[in-house]
DRENDOMAR-840855 format. One line per 8 residues: number of its first residue (from 1); their letters; for each residue x, y, z of N, C-alpha, C, CB. Coordinates in nm, 3 decimals. Each point is the difference from the previous one (the first is absolute). Glycine has a CB too. Layout:
% residues N
NUM	A	X/Y/Z/X/Y/Z/X/Y/Z/X/Y/Z; ...
//
This chain:
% residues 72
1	XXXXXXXX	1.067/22.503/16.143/0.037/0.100/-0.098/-0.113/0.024/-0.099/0.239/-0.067/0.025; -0.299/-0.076/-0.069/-0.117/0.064/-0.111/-0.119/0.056/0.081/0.050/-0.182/-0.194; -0.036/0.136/0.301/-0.149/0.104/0.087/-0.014/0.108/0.017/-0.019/-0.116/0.108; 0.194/0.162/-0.070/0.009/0.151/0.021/0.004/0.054/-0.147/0.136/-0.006/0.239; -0.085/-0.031/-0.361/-0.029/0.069/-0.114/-0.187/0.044/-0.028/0.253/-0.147/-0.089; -0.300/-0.006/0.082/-0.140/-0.015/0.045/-0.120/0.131/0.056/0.146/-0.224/0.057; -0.032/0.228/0.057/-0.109/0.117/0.099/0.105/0.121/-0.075/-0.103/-0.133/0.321; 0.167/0.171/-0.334/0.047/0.133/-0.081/-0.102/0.023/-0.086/0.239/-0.032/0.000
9	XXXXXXXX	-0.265/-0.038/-0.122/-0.081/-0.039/-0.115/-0.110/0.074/0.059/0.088/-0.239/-0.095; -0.138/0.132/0.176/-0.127/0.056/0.038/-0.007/0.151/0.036/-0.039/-0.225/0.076; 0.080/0.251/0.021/0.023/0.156/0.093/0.014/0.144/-0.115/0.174/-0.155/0.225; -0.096/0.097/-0.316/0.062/0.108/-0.067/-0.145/-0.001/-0.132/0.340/-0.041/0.075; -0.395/-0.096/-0.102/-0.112/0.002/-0.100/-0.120/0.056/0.094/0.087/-0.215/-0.166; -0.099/0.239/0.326/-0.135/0.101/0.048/0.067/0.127/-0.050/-0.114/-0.119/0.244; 0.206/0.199/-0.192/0.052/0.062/-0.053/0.049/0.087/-0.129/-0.027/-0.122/0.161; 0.079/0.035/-0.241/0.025/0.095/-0.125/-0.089/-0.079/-0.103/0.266/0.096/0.050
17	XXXXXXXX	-0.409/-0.036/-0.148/-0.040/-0.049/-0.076/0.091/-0.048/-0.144/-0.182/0.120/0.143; 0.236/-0.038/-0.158/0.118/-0.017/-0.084/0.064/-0.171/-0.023/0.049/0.270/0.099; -0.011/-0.266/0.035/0.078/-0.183/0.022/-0.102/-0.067/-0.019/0.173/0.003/0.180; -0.271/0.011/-0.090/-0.133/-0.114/-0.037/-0.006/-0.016/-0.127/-0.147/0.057/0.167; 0.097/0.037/-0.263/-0.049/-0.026/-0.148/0.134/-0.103/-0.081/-0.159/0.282/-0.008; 0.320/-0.225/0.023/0.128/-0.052/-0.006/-0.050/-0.145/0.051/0.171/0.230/0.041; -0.178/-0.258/0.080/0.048/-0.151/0.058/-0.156/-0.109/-0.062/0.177/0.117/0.297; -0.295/-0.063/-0.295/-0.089/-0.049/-0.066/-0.010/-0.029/-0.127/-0.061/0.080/0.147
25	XXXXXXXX	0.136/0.017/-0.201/0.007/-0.003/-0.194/0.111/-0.147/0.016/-0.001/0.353/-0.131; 0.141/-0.315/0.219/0.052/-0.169/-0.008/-0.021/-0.111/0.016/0.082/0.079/0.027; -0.171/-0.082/0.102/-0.089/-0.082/0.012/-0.053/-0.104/-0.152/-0.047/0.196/0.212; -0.073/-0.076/-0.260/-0.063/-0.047/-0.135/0.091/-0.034/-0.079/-0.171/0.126/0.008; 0.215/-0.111/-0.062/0.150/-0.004/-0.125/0.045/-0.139/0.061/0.117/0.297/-0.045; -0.081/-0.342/0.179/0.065/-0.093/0.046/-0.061/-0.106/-0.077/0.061/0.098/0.218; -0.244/-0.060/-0.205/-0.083/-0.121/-0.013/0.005/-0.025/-0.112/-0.132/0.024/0.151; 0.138/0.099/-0.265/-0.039/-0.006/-0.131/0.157/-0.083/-0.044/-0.203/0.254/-0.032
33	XXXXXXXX	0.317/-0.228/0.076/0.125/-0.114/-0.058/-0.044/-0.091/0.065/0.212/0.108/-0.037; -0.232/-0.197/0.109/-0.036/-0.101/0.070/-0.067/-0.073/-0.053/0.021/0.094/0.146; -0.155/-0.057/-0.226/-0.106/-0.027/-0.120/0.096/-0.007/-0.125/-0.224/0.139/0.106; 0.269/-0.090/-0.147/0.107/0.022/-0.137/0.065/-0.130/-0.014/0.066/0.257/0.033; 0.028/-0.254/0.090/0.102/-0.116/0.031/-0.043/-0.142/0.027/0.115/0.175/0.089; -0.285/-0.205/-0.114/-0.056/-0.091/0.041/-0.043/-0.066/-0.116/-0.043/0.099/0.203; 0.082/-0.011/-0.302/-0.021/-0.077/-0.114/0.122/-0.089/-0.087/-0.180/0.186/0.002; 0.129/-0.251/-0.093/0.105/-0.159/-0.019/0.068/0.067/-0.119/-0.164/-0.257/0.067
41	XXXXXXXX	0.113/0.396/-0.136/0.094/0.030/-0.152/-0.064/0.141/-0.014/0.029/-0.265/-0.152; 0.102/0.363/0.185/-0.002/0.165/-0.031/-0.009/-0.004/-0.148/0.155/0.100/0.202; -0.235/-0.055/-0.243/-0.030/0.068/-0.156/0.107/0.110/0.064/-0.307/-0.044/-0.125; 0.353/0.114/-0.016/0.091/0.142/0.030/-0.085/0.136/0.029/0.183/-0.098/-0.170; -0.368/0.055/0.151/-0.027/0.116/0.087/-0.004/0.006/0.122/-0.089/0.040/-0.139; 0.063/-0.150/0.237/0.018/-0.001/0.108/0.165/0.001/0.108/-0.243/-0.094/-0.105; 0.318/0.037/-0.026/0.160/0.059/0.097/-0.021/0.143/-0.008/0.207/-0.181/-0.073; -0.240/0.238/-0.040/-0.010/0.147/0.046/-0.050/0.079/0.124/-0.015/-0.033/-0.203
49	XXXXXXXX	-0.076/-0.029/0.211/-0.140/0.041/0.107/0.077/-0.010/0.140/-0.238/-0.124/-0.144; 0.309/-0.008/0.135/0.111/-0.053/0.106/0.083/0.139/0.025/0.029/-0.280/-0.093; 0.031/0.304/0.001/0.140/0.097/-0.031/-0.068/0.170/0.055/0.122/-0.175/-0.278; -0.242/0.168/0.235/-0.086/0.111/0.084/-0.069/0.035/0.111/0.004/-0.013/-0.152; 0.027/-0.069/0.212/-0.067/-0.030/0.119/0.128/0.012/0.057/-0.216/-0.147/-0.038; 0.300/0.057/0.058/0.110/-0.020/0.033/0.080/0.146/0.042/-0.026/-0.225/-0.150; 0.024/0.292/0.032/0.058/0.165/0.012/-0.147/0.087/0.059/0.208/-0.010/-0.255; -0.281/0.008/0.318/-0.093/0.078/0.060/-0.001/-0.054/0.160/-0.144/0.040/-0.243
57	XXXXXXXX	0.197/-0.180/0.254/-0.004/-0.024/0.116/0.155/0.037/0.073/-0.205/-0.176/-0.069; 0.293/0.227/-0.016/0.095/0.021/0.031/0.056/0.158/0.024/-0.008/-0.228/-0.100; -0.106/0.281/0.013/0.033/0.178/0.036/-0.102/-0.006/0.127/0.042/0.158/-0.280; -0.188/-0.228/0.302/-0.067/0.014/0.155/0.055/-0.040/0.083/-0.167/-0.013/-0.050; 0.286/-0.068/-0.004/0.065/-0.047/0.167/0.098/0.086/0.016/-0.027/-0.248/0.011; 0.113/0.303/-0.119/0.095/0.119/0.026/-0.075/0.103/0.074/0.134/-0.039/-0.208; -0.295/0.071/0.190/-0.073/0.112/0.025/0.010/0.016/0.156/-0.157/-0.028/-0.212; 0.113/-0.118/0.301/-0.005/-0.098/0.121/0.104/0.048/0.038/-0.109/-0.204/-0.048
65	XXXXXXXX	0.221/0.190/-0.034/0.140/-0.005/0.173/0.022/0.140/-0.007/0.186/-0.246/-0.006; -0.193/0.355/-0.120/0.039/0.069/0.034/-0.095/0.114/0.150/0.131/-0.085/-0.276; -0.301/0.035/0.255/-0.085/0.026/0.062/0.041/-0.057/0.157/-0.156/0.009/-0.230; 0.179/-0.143/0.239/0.096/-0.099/0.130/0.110/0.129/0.053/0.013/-0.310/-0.144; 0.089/0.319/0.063/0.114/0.052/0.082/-0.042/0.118/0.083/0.161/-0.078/-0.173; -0.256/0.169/0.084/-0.018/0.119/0.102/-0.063/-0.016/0.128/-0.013/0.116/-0.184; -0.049/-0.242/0.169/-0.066/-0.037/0.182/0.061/-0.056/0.059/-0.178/-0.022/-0.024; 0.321/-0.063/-0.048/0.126/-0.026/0.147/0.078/0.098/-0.027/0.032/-0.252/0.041
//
């Protein structure tokens, strides 16, 4: 199941530049919470940063399925 999402991903990122820039921007963002969350004590500017990221990775992934459904 994650292979065939996998190769969708892929196929549809030769394809529509649109998704690429979408699934790459999540990508980055993934890394940048990942870095965030690696630290031992959020100052309240960085929950923010969290809280912003968080909502950007969540309208590119809304961007993703709705981009997904039209190719199944």
């Amino acid at each position: 199941m994650l292979e065939d999402k996998f190769e969708l991903y892929e196929r549809i990122s030769k394809e529509n530049i649109e998704f690429k820039r979408l699934f790459d921007e999540h990508i980055r963002l993934e890394q940048d919470l990942e870095a965030l969350y690696s630290l031992k004590y959020f100052p309240p500017e960085v929950e923010v940063k969290i809280k912003e990221i968080k909502k950007r990775k969540l309208l590119g992934k809304d961007k993703m399925e709705q981009i997904l459904s039209s190719y199944q």
